[in-house]
MIBATI-798142 format. One record per residue (C-alpha): residue number from 1; residue in one letter; x, y, z. Coordinates in steps of 0.02 Angstrom, whole numbers, plus 32768, in hexadecimal, padded with zeros to 4 digits. Each point is the difference from the previous one (the first is absolute). Example, Ala and Ser with C-alpha at 12.3 -4.5 7.8 and 13.67 -1.06 7.14 Angstrom:
<1; 'A'; <8267; 7F1F; 8186>>;
<2; 'S'; <8045; 80AC; 7FDF>>;
//
This chain:
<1; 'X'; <8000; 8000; 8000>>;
<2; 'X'; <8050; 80AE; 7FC1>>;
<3; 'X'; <7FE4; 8097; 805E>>;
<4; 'X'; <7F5D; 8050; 801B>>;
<5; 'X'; <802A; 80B7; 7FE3>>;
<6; 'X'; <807D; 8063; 7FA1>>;
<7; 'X'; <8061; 809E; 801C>>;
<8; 'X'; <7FB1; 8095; 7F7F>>;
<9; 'X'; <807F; 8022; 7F89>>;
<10; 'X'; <7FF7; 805F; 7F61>>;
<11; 'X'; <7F5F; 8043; 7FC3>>;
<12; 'X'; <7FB5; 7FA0; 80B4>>;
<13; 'X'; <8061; 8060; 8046>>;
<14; 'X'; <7FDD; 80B9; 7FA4>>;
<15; 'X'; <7F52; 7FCF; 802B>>;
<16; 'X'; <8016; 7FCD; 80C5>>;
<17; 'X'; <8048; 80C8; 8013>>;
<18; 'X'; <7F99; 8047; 7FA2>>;
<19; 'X'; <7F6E; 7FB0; 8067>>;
<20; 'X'; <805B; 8028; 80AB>>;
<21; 'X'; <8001; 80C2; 7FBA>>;
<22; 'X'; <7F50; 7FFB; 7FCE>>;
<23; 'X'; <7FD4; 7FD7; 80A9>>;
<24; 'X'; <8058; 807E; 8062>>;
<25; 'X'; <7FCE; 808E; 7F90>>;
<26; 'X'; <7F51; 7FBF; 800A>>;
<27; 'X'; <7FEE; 7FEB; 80BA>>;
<28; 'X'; <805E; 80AC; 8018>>;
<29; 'X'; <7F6B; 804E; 7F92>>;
<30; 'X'; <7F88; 7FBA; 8064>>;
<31; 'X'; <8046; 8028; 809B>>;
<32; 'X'; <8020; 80B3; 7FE4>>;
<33; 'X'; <7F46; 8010; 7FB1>>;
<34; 'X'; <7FB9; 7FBA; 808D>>;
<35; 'X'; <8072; 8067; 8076>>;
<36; 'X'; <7FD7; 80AE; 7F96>>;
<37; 'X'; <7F47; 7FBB; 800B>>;
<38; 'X'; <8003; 7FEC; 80D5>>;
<39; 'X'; <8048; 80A9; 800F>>;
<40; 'X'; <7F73; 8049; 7F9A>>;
<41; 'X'; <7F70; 7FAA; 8054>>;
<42; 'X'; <7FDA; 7FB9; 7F4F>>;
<43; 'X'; <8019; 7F4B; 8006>>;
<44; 'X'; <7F58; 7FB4; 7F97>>;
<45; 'X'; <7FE4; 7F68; 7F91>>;
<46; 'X'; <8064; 802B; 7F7E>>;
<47; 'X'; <8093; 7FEE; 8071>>;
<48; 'X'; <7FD9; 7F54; 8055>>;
<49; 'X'; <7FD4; 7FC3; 7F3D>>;
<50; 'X'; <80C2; 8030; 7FDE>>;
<51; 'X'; <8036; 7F94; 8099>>;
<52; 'X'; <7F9C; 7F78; 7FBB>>;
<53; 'X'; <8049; 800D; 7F5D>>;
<54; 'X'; <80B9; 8017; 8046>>;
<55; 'X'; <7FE1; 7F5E; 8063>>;
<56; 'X'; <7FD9; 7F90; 7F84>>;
<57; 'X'; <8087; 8052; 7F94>>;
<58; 'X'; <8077; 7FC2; 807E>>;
<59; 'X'; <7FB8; 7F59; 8002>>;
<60; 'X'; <802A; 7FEB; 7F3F>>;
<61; 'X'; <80B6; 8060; 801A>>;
<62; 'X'; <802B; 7F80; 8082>>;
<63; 'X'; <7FAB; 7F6B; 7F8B>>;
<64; 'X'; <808A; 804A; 7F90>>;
<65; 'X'; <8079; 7FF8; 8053>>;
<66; 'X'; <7FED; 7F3D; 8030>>;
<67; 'X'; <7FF3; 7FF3; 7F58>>;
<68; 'X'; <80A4; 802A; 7FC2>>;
<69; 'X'; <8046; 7F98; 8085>>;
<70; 'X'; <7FA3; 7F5A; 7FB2>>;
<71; 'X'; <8007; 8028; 7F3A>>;
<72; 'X'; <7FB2; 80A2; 7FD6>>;
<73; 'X'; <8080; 805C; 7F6F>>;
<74; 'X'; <8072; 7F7E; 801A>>;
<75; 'X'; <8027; 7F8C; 7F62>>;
<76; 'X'; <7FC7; 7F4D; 8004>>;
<77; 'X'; <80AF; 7FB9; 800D>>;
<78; 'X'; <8005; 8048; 80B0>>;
<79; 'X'; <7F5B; 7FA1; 8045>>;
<80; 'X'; <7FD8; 7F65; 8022>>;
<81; 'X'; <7F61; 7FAF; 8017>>;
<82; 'X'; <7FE9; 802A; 80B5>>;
<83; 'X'; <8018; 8099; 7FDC>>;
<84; 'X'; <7F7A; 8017; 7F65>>;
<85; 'X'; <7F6F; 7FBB; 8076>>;
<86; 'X'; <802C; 8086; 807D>>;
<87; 'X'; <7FFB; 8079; 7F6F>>;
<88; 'X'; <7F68; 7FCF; 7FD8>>;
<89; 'X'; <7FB1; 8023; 80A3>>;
<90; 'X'; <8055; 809E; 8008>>;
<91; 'X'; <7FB6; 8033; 7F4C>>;
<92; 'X'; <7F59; 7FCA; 8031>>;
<93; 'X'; <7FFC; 8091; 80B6>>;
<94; 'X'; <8053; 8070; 7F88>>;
<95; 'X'; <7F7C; 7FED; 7F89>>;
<96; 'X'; <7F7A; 8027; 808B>>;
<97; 'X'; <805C; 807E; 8065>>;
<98; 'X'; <8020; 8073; 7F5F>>;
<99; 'X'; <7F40; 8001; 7FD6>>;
<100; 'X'; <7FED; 803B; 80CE>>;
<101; 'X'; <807C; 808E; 7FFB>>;
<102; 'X'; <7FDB; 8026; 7F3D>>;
<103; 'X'; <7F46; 8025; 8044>>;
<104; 'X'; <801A; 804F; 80A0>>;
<105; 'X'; <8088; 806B; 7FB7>>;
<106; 'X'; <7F73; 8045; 7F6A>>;
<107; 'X'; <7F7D; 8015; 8072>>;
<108; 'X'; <8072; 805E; 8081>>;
<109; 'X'; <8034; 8082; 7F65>>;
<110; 'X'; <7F37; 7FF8; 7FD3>>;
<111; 'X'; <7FC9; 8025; 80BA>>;
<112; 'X'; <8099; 8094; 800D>>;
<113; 'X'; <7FC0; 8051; 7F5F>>;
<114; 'X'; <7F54; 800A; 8031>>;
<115; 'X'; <8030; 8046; 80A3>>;
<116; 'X'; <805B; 8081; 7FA6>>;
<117; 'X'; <7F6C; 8037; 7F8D>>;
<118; 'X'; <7F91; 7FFF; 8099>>;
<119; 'X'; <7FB8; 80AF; 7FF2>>;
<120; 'X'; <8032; 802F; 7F54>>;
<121; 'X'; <7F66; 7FF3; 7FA9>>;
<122; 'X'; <8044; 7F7A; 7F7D>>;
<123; 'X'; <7F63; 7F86; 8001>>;
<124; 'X'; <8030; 7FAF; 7F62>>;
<125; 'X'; <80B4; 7FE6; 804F>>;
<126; 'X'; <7FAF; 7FB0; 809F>>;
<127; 'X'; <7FAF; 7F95; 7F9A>>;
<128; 'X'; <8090; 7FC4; 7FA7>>;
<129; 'X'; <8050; 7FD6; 808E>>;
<130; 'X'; <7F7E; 7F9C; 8040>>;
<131; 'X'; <7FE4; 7F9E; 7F62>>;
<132; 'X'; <80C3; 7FD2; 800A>>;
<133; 'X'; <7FE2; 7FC1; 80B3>>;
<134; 'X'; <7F83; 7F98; 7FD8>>;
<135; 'X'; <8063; 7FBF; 7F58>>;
<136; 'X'; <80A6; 7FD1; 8087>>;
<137; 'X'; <7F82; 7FC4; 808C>>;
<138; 'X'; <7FB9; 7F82; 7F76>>;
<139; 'X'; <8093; 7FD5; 7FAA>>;
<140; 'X'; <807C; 7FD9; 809A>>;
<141; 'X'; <7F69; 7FA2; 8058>>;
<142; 'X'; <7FE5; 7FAB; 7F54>>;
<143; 'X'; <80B9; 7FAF; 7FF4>>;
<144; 'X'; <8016; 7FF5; 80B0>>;
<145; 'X'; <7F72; 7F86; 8001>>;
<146; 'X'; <8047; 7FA9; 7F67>>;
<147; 'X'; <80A2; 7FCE; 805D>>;
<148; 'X'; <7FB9; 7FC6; 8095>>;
<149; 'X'; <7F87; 7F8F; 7F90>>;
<150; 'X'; <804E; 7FBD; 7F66>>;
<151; 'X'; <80B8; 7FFD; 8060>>;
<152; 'X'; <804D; 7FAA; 8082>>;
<153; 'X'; <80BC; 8032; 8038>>;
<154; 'X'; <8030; 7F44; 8005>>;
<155; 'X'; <7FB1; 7FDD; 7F5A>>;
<156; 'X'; <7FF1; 80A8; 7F9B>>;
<157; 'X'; <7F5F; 8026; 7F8D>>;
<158; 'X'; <7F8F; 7F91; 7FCE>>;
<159; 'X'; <7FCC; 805C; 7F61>>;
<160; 'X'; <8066; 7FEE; 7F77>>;
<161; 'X'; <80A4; 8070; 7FB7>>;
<162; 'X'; <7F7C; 8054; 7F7C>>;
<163; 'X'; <7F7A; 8031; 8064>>;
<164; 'X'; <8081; 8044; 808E>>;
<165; 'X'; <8051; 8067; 7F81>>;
<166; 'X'; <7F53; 8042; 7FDB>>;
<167; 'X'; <7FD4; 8021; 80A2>>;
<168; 'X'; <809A; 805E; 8014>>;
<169; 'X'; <801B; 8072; 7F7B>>;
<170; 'X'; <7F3F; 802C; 801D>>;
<171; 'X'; <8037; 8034; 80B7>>;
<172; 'X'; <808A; 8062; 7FBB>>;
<173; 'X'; <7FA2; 804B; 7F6A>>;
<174; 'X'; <7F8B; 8044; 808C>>;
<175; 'X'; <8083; 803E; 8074>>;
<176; 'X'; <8058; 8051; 7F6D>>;
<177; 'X'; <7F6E; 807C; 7FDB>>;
<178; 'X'; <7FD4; 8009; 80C0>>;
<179; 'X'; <80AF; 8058; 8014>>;
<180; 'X'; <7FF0; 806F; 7F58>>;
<181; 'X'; <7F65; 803A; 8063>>;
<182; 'X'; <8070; 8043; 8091>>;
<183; 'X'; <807B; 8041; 7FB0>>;
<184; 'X'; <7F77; 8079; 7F9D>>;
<185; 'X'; <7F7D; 8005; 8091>>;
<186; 'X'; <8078; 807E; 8060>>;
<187; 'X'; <800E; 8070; 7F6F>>;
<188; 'X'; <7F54; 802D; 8002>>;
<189; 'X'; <8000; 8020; 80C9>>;
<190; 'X'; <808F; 8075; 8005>>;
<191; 'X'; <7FB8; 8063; 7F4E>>;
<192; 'X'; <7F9E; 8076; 807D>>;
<193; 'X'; <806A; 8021; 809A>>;
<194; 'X'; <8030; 80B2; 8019>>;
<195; 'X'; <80C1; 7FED; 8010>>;
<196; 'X'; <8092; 8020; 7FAB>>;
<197; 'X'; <801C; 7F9E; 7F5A>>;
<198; 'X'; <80AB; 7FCC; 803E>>;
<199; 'X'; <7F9F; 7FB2; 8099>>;
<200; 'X'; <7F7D; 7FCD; 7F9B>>;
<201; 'X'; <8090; 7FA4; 7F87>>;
<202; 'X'; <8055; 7FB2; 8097>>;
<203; 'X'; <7F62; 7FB7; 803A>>;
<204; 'X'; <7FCF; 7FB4; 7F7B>>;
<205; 'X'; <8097; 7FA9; 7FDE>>;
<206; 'X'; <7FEC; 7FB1; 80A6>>;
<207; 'X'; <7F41; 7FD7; 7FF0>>;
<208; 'X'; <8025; 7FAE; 7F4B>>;
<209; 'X'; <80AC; 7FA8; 8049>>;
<210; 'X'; <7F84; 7F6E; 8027>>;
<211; 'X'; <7FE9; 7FE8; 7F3F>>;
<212; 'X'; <80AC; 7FD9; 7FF4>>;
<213; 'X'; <7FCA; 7F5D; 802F>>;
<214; 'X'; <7FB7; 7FE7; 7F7C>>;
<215; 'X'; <809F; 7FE9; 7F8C>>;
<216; 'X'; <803A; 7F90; 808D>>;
<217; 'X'; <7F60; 7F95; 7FD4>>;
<218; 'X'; <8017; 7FF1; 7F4C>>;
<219; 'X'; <80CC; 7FE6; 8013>>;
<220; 'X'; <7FBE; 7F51; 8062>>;
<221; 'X'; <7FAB; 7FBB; 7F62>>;
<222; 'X'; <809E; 7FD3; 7FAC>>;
<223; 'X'; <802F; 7FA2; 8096>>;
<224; 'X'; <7F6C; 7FA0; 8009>>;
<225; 'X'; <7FED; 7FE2; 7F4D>>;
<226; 'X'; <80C3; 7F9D; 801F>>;
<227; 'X'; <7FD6; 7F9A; 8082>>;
<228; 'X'; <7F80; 7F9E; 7FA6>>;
<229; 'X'; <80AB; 7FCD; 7F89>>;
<230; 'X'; <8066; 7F79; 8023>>;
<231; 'X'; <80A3; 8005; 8064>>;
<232; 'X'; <8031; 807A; 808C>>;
<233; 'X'; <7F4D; 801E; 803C>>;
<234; 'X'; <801F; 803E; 80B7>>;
<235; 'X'; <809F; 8073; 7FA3>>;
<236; 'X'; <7F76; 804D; 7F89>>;
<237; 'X'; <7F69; 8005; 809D>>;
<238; 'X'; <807C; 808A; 804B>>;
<239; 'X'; <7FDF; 808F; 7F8F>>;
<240; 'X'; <7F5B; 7FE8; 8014>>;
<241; 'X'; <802D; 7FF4; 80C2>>;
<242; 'X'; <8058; 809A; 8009>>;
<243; 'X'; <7F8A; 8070; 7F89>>;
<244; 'X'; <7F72; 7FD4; 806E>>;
<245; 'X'; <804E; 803A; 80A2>>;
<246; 'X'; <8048; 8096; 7F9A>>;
<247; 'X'; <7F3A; 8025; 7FE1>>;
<248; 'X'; <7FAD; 7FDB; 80BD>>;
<249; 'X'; <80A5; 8068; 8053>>;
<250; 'X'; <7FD8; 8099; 7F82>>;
<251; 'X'; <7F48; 7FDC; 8030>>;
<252; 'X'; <8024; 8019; 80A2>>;
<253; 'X'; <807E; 8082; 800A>>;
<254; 'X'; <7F9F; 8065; 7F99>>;
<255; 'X'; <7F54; 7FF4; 805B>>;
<256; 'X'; <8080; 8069; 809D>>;
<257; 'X'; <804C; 8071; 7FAA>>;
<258; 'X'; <7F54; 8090; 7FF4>>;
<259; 'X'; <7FFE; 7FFB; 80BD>>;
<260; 'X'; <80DC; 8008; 8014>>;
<261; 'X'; <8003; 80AE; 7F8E>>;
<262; 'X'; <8008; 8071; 80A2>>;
<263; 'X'; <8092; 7FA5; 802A>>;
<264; 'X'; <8059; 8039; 7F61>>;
<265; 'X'; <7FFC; 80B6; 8000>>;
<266; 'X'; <7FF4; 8004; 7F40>>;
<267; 'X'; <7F53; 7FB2; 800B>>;
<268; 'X'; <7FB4; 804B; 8092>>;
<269; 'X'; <7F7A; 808F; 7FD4>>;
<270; 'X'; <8002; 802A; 80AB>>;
<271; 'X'; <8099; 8068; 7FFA>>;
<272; 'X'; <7FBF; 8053; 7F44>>;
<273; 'X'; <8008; 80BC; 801D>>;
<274; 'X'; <7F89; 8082; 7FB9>>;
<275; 'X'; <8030; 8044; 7F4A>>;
<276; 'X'; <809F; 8079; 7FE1>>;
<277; 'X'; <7FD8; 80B2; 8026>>;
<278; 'X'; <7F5A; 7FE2; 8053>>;
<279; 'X'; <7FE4; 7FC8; 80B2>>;
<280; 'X'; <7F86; 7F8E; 8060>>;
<281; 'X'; <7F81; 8050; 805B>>;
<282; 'X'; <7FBD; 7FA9; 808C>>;
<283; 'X'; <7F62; 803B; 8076>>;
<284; 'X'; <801B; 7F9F; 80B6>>;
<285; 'X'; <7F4A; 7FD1; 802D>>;
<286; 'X'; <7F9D; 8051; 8092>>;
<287; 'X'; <7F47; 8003; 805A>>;
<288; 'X'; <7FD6; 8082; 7FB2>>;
<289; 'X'; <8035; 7FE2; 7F57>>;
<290; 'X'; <7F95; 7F7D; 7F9F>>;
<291; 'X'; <8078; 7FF9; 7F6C>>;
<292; 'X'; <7F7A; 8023; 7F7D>>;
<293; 'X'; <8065; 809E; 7FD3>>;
<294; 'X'; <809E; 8041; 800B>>;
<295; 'X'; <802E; 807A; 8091>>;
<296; 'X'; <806A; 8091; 7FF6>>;
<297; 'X'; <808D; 7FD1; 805C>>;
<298; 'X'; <8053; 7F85; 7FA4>>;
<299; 'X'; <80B4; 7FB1; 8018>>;
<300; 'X'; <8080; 7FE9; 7F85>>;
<301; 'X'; <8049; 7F6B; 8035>>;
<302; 'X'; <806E; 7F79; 7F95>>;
<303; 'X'; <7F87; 7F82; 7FD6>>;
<304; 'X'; <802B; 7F5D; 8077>>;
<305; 'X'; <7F71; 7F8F; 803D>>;
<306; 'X'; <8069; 7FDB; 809E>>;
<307; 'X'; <8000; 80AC; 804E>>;
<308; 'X'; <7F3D; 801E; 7FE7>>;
<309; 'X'; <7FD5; 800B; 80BF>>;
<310; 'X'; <7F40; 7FE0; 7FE6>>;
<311; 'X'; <800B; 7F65; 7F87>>;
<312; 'X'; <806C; 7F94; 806A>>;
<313; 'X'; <8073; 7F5E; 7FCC>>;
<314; 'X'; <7F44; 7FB1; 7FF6>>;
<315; 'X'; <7FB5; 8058; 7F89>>;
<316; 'X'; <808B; 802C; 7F8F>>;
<317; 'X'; <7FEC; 800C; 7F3C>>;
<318; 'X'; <8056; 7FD3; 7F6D>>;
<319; 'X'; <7FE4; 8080; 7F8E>>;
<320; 'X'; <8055; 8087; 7F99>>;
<321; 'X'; <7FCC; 80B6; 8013>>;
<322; 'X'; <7FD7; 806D; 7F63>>;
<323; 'X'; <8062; 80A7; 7FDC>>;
<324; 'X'; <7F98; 8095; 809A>>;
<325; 'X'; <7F8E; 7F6C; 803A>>;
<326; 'X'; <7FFB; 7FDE; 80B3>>;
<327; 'X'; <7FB5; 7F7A; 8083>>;
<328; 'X'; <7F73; 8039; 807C>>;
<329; 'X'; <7FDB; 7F64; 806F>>;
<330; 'X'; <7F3A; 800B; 8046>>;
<331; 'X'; <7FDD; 7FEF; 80A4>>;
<332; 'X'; <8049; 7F67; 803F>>;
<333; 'X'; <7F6B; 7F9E; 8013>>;
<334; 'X'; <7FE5; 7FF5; 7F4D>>;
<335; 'X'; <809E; 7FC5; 7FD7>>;
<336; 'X'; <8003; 8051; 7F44>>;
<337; 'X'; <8071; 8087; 7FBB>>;
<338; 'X'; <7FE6; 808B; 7F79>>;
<339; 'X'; <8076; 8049; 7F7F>>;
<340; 'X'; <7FE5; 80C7; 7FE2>>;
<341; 'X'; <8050; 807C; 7FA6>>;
<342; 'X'; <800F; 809A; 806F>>;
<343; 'X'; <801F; 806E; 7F81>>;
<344; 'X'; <7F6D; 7FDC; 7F80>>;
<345; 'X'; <7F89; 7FE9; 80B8>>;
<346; 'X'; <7FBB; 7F55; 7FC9>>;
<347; 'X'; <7FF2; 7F4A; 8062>>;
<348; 'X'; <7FDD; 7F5C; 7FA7>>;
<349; 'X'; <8019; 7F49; 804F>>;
<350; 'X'; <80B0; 7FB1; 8005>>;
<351; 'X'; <8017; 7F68; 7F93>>;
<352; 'X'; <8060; 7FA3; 8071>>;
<353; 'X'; <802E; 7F81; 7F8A>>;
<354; 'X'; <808D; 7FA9; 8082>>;
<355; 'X'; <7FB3; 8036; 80B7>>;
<356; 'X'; <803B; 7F59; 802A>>;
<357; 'X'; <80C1; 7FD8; 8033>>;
<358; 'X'; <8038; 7FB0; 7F5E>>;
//
């Protein structure tokens, strides 16, 4: 009897580090989105969806990583048969664990995004969203299903090579347009935000980094489409390994980064100033003012949400001032906030697009 593992060498081995890095950089994500989150008082669904998803994803990383240890990327002249019943079991729980984190990991972006256009009037966006939900709810519960029914760890599938090709480029053929969907979805949410196109840029290249994945999705066809060849099966199974951790890490990574921007100062709106030559005006709130128009006395202050005395760290917004606007808050019971223009003597409702901490 030969051994019963292997140490990863080669491409194994490119794709045991890369799997090790994709797992630190996706539990530091997490952690420092969940952190940010705390300290806001924010923490909601959204957020314990991402945990989900990041769970599983380390299920399938550490699947991976037994893998290369028993056969996966390594040629066939390295294994022995001991080691190619192993690799079957370990092909089987990766099988199952991708599908997990691949659906958690869409439906944490989905649930983030909808958070985000929460309050932005974008109905049609909403429902968008929602339709992808259901589409990775159906198709994850779908294949998940499949596995536990038509394969066995010990035994693999019962169906045949044809129809599990089928089933699988189906899956991905979904999965393909579901991320085309978020990569354009956040387009259409940012289009209205009053900011500054360079923020507005910058966001959107972090909302749409989550269609990256995408590529990542198609690059694993090629790998699949090998293994069904003859010779070096478990060698060829690794690029289709590796692409599809590449695609649940950027998944995941990429469902953090809207709530990390404050802690790079290039994305955080919170520290925008008012335009060149013109100065924020800001009316503190009173008793006796209502905040339906603008007093005489107004400041000139630099425009900076964190030294507004009567909004507080809790009530906080998001939201870039026009050129000799200014915020009145209402009394404090009602918890809403005007713009006005003290020098044209008109009010008119604040679109607070982002009055939550995102």
């Amino acid at each position: 009897m030969g051994p019963s593992s292997l140490r990863p060498t080669g491409f194994a081995e490119t794709i045991l580090i890369i799997t090790i890095l994709l797992g630190v950089l996706c539990a530091v994500a997490v952690a420092l989105r969940t952190w940010q989150r705390i300290r806001d008082q924010n923490f909601h669904v959204d957020d314990g969806v991402t945990w989900i998803g990041l769970i599983f994803n380390l299920f399938q990383y550490a699947v991976v990583i037994w893998g290369t240890t028993v056969g996966i990327g390594s040629p066939d002249s390295m294994l022995n048969q001991e080691m190619v019943t192993s690799t079957g079991q370990a092909a089987y729980w990766l099988q199952v664990t991708y599908v997990l984190a691949m659906g958690f990991t869409k439906a944490s972006v989905c649930s983030t995004l909808l958070r985000i256009n929460k309050g932005t009037g974008h109905w049609k966006t909403t429902w968008a969203l929602w339709l992808i939900m259901i589409t990775v709810t159906a198709s994850t519960t779908s294949l998940t299903l499949y596995y536990f029914i038509r394969c066995e760890a010990s035994r693999g599938c019962q169906a045949s090579a044809d129809s599990m090709v089928v089933v699988y480029f189906l899956w991905v053929g979904v999965y393909i347009l579901v991320d085309i969907a978020l990569a354009v979805v956040p387009l259409f949410i940012i289009r209205g935000l009053n900011m500054k196109k360079s923020l507005k840029l910058s966001l959107g290249v972090i909302l749409a980094l989550g269609g990256v994945a995408c590529l990542a999705s198609i690059l694993r066809i090629p790998g699949r489409l090998d293994y069904e060849s003859d010779g070096d099966k478990l060698y060829k199974l690794g690029s289709s390994v590796l692409w599809g951790e590449v695609e649940t890490g950027l998944g995941i990574i990429a469902c953090c980064l809207p709530m990390l921007r404050k802690l790079v100062r290039s994305f955080d709106t919170d520290h925008a100033s008012a335009a060149p030559g013109r100065p924020g005006y800001y009316q503190p709130g009173s008793s006796g003012h209502s905040g339906q128009t603008p007093s005489n006395d107004v400041q000139h202050l630099p425009y900076d949400m964190h030294h507004i005395p009567s909004l507080g760290a809790r009530h906080s917004t998001i939201t870039q001032l026009e050129e000799g606007r200014c915020i009145t808050p209402t009394p404090a019971s009602s918890q809403r906030h005007h713009l006005c223009d003290p020098e044209r003597g008109w009010t008119c409702p604040a679109r607070l697009s982002w009055a939550k901490q995102y």
